[in-house]
C-alpha positions as CSV (number, residue, x, y, z in Angstrom):
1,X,154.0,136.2,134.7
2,X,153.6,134.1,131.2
3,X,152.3,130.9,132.1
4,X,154.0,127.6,131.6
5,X,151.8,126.6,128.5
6,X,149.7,128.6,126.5
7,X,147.1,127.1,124.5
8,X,146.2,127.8,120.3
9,X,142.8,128.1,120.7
10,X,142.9,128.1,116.5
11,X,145.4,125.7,115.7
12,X,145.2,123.1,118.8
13,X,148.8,123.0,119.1
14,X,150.6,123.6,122.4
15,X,153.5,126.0,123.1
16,X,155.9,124.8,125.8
17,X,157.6,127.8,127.6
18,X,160.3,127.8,130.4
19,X,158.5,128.4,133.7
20,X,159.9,129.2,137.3
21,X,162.3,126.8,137.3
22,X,164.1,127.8,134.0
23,X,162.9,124.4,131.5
24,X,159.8,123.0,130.4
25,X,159.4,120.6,132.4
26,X,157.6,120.3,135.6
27,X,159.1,119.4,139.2
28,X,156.9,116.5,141.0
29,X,156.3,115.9,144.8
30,X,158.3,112.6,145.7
31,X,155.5,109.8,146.3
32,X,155.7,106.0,147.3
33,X,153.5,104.6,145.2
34,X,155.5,103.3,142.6
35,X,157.0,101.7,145.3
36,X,154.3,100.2,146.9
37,X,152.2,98.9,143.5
38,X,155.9,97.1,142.7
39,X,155.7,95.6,145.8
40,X,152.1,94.2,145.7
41,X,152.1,93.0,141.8
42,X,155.3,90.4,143.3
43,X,152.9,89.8,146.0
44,X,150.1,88.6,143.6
45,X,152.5,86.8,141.1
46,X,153.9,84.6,143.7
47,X,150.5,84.3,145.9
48,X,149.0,83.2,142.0
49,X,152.0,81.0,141.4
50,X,151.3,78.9,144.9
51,X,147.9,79.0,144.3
52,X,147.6,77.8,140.6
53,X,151.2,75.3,140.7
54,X,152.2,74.5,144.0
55,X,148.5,73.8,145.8
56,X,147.0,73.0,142.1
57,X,143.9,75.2,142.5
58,X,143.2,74.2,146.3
59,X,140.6,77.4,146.8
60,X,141.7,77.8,150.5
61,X,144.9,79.4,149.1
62,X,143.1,82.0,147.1
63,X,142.4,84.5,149.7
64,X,145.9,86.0,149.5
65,X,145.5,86.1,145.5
66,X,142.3,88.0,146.0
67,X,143.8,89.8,148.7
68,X,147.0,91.1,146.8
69,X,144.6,91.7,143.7
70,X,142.6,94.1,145.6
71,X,146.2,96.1,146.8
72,X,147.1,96.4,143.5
73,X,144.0,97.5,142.4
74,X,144.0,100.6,144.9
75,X,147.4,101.2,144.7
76,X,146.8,101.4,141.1
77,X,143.9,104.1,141.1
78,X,145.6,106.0,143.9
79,X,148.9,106.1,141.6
80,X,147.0,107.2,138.3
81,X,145.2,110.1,140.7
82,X,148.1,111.4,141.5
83,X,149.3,111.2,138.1
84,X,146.3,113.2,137.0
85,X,146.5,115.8,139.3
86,X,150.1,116.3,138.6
87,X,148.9,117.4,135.0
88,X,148.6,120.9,136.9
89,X,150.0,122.8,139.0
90,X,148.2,125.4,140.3
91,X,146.4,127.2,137.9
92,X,148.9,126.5,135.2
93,X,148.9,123.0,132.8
94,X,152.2,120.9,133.5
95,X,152.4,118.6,130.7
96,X,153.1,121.1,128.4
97,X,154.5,120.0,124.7
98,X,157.8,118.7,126.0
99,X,156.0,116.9,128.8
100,X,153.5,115.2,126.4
101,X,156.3,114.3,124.3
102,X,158.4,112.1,126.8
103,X,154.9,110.6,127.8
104,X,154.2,109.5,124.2
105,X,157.8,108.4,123.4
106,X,157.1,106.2,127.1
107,X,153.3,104.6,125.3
108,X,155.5,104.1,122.7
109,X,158.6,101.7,124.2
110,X,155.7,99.8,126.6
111,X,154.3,99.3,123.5
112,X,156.6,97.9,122.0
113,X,157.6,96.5,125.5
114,X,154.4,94.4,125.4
115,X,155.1,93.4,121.1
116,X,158.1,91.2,122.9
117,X,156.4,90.0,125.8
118,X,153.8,88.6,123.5
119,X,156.8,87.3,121.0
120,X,158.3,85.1,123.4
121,X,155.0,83.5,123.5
122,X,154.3,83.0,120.1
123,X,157.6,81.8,119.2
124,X,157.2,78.8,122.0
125,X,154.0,78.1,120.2
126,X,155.6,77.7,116.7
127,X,158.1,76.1,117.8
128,X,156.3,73.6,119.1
129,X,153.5,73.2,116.4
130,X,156.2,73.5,113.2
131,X,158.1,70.6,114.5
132,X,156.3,68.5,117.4
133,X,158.6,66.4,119.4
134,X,158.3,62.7,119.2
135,X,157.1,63.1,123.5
136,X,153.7,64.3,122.2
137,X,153.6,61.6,119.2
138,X,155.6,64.0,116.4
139,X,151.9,65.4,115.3
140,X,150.1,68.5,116.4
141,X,147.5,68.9,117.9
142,X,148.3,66.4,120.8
143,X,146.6,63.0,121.5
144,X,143.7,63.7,123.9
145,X,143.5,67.5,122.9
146,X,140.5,68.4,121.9
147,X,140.9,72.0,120.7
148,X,138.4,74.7,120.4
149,X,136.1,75.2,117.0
150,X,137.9,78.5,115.9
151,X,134.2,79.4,114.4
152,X,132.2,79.1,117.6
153,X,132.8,81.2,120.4
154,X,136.6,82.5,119.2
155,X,134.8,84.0,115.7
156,X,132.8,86.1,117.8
157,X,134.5,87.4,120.4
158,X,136.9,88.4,116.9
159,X,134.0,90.2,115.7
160,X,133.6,91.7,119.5
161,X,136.8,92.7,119.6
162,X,137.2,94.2,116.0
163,X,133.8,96.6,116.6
164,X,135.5,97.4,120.0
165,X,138.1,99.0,117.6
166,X,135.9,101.1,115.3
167,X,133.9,102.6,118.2
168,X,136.9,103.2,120.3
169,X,138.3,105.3,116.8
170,X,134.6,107.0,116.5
171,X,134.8,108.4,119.8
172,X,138.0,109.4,119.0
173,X,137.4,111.5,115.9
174,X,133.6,112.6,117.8
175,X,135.6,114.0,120.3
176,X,138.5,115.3,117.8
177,X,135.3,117.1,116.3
178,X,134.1,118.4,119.6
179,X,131.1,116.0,119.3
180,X,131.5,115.3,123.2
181,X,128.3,113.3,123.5
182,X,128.7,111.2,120.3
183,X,132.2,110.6,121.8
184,X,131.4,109.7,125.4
185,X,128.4,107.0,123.7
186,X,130.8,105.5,121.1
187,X,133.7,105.5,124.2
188,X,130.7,103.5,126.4
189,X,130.1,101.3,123.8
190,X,133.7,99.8,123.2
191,X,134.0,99.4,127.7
192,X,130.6,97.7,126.8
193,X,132.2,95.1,124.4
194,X,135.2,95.1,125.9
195,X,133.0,94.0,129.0
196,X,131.2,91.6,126.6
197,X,134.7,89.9,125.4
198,X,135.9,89.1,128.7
199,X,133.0,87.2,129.9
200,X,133.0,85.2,126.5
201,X,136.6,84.4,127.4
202,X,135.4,83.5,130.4
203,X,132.5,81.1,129.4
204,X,135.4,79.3,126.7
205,X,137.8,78.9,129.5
206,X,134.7,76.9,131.7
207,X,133.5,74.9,128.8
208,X,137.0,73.9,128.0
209,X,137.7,70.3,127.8
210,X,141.5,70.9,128.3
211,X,143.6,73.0,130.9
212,X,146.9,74.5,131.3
213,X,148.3,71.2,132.3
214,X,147.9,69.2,129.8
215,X,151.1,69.8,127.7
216,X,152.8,72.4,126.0
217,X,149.4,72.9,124.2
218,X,147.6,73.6,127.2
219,X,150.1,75.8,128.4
220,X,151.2,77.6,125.1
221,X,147.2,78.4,124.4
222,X,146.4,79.4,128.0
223,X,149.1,81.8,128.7
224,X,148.7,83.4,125.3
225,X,145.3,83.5,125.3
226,X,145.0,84.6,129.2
227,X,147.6,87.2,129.2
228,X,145.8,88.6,126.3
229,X,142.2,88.8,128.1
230,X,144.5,90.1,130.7
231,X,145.4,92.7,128.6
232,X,141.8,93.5,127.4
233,X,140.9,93.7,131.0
234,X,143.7,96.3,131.7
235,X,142.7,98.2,128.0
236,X,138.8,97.6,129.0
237,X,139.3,99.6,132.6
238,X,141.9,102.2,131.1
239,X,139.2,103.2,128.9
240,X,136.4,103.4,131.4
241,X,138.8,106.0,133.6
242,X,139.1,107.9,130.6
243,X,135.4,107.8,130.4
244,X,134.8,108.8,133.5
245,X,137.3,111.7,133.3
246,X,135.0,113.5,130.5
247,X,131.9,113.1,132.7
248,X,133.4,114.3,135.9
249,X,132.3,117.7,137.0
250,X,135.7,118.0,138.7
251,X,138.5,120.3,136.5
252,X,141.3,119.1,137.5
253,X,140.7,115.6,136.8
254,X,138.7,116.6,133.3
255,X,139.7,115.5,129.9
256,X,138.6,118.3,127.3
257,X,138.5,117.9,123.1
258,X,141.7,119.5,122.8
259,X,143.8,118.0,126.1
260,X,143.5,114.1,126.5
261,X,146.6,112.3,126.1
262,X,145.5,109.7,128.5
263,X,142.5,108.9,125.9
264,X,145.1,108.5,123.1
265,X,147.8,106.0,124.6
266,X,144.4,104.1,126.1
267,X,143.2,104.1,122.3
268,X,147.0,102.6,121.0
269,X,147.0,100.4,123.8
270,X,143.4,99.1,122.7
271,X,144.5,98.6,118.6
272,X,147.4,96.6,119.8
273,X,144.9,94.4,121.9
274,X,143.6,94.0,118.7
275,X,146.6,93.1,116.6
276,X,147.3,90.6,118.9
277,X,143.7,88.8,119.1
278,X,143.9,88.8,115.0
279,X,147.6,86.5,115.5
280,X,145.7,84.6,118.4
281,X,142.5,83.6,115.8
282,X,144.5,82.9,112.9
283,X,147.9,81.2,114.4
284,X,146.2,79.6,118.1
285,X,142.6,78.9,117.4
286,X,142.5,78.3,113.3
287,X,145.7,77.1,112.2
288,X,147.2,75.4,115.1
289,X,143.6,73.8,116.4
290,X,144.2,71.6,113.4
């Protein structure tokens, strides 16, 4: 019996063929976890919300945000391992061509998904900083905001970030090249600076002599720039899996030179991190610190 997907060892291209059910495409055990991860990321936004609006940052009411963070989390892993070992069935590959296709087209619209999510952001930012209203005194920046200096701290974690994107394209091509070990050290060295970034982000936020309070300054610049190290959290620990699945010993669970889809989206995911730190520096920290 002709398996599902057979594999150009000489051209690297993938030949979808109809398997036992009569189409390409591959029948999946229902599961719950879709379910279940919905169900605790509204847990943690309104746990968050209580604990950040409603008791203004009382730390008795973080445990549930901790507590919700941590569900999601697992939920999460155990989701994406399921995910991974759907990639076979038995001894035959799953995500054939066609299967790979509707994945990419799906990287693709979350993408773009995440472009508007970000746009609604941006627009309440210029549209507060083009035209301030005469209730923060008609001039931008705001009395009593003291903003960051966009060459300090923000400069470097651009420089960070911007290497984080050239190693992250090395491994990439290294492992393109079947250069496994150049392409597992240059894909350690962008989770290393993505590492680097957040705790940089982190030291700005403490040494901040505003919050999200004060204004639609405060809040415009904290939600941009915190969804965005939210982002590079998400980009920073999407990476290390793929990591981690060219290291494991297990086969199922292996990424190889020539199959590793989930290294691909993970790399577009990281660029548009990128993209949108280059609009942060220039719009947030540069042009509207002043």
């Amino acid at each position: 019996m002709m398996s599902p997907l057979t594999y150009d060892f000489e051209s690297f291209i993938y030949k979808g063929r109809k398997g036992k059910y009569g189409h390409p495409f591959h029948i999946v055990q229902p599961s719950g976890w879709p379910f279940l991860v919905s169900f605790f990321v509204l847990f943690f936004v309104l746990s968050f919300v209580v604990y950040a609006f409603i008791t203004v940052g009382n730390p008795a009411y973080f445990f549930p945000v901790l507590c919700s963070f941590c569900f999601v989390f697992c939920g999460a892993l155990a989701w994406w391992y399921q995910i991974i070992v759907e990639e076979k069935t038995g001894n035959d590959l799953a995500h054939n061509l066609k299967v790979e296709k509707g994945l990419r087209m799906g990287m693709y619209l979350f993408i773009v998904s995440e472009i508007m999510f970000f746009f609604g952001f941006f627009w309440a930012f210029f549209h507060s900083s083009v035209s301030p209203s005469i209730q923060i005194g008609a001039v931008w920046v705001p009395k009593g905001i003291i903003p960051f200096n966009p060459w300090d701290i923000p400069l470097l974690n651009s420089i960070i970030l911007l290497s984080s994107g050239v190693t992250v394209t090395w491994a990439h091509y290294a492992i393109l090249s079947l250069q496994k070990f150049t392409g597992k050290l240059a894909l350690t060295y962008t989770v290393v600076l993505g590492i680097i970034f957040t705790g940089f982000q982190w030291l700005e936020y403490v040494s901040s002599l505003f919050d999200i309070s004060d204004g639609i300054f405060g809040s415009c610049f904290f939600l941009l720039t915190g969804f965005h190290g939210f982002h590079v959290l998400i980009g920073t620990l999407f990476l290390f899996i793929c990591l981690l699945r060219f290291v494991v010993p297990f086969t199922r669970l292996r990424l190889t030179s020539y199959r590793h889809f989930a290294l691909e989206a993970a790399i577009w995911y990281w660029h548009f991190v990128d993209v949108v730190w280059l609009f942060l520096f220039i719009c947030v920290y540069w042009w509207g610190g002043f």
